[in-house]
N, C-alpha and C positions, 0 to 999 in steps of 0.2 A: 479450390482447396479441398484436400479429402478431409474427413469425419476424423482421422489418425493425426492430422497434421494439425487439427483444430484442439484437440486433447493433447496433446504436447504443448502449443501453446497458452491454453487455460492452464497447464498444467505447470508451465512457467510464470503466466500471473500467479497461481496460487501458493505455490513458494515463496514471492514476493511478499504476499499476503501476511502466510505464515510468519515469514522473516519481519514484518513492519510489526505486528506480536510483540514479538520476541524483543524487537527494536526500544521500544515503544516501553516494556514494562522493566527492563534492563535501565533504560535511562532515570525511566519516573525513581531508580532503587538509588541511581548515580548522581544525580541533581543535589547538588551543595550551593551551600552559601546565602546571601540574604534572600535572594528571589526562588529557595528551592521549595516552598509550598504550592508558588504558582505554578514552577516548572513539571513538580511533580505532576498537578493535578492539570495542568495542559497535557503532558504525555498522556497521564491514565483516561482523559476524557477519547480519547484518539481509538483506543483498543476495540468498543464494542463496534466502530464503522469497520473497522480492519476484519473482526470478529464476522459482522454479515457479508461483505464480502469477500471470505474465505470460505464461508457457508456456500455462499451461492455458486464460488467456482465448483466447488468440492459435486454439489448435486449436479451441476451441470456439467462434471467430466462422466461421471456415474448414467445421467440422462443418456449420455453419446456411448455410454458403451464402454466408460476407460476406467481406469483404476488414478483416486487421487493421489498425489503424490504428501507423500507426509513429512518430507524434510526441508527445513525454513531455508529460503537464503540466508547467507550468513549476516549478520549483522556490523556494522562498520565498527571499528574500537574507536572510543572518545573518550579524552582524555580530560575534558570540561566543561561547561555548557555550551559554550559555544560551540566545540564543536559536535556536539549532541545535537542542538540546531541546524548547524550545517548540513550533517550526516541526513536529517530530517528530512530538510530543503532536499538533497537532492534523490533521497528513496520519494518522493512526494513529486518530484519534479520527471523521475523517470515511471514512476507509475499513471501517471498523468499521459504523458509520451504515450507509453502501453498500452493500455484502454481507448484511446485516442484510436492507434493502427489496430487495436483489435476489433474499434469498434466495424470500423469499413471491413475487413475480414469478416465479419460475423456478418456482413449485409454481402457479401459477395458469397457465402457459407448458403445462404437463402433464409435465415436465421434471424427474424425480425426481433422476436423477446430475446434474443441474447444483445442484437445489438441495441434496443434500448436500455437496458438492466447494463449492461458498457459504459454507455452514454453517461447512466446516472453516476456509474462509478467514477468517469472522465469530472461530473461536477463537485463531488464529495473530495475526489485528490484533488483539484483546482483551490477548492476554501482551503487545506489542508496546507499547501504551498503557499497558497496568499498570506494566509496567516503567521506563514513558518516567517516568510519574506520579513512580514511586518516588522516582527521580531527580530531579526537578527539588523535589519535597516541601523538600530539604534545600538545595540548590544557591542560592550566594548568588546576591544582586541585581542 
């Protein structure tokens, strides 16, 4: 894999990134109804992980030589909490994916501190999703 091709794809997680932001402080605004104090403060707890690694891709396109890209995915529209959670579940469930295939990229790259700094990000989305899971297991229809 070339050094251009790896900065493109950092460059697609960190859109991701961006977008889970975005995602993230837009819902905590959306959250109604009896459970919206917890919901709120489950989303906003969520922001400063998304925050570091956005940081980290951001120095590591820069490290390689690239330019970060500064526009968010776009955010899923939800129309209630559930499916604020779902939306969650599955930015959580393909971010996870991501990090996962990036991390083996980053070790075929020759790129050891990237692909552990990956790794760790593959464990941060996994609580992230487990947790999204928990929640919606029970959460009515």
């Amino acid at each position: 894999m070339s050094k251009d091709e790896m900065i493109r794809l950092l460059n697609g997680d960190l859109a991701g990134e961006l977008g889970a932001i975005v995602q993230y402080l837009t819902y905590a605004a959306k959250a109604s109804g009896p459970f919206r104090p917890q919901l709120t403060q489950f989303f906003l707890k969520e922001v400063p992980d998304e925050q570091l690694h956005a940081q980290f891709l951001a120095n590591k396109i820069v490290a390689l030589g690239g330019e970060p890209i500064t526009v968010p995915r776009p955010v899923p529209p939800a129309k209630n909490n559930r499916e604020m959670l779902q939306a969650v579940f599955e930015a959580e469930k393909g971010a996870r994916a991501d990090y996962t295939q990036r991390a083996r990229q980053a070790e075929e790259f020759g790129d050891k501190g990237l692909q552990v700094q990956l790794e760790n990000m593959v464990l941060d989305e996994t609580g992230h999703f487990e947790e999204t899971a928990r929640m919606l297991e029970e959460w009515p229809k």
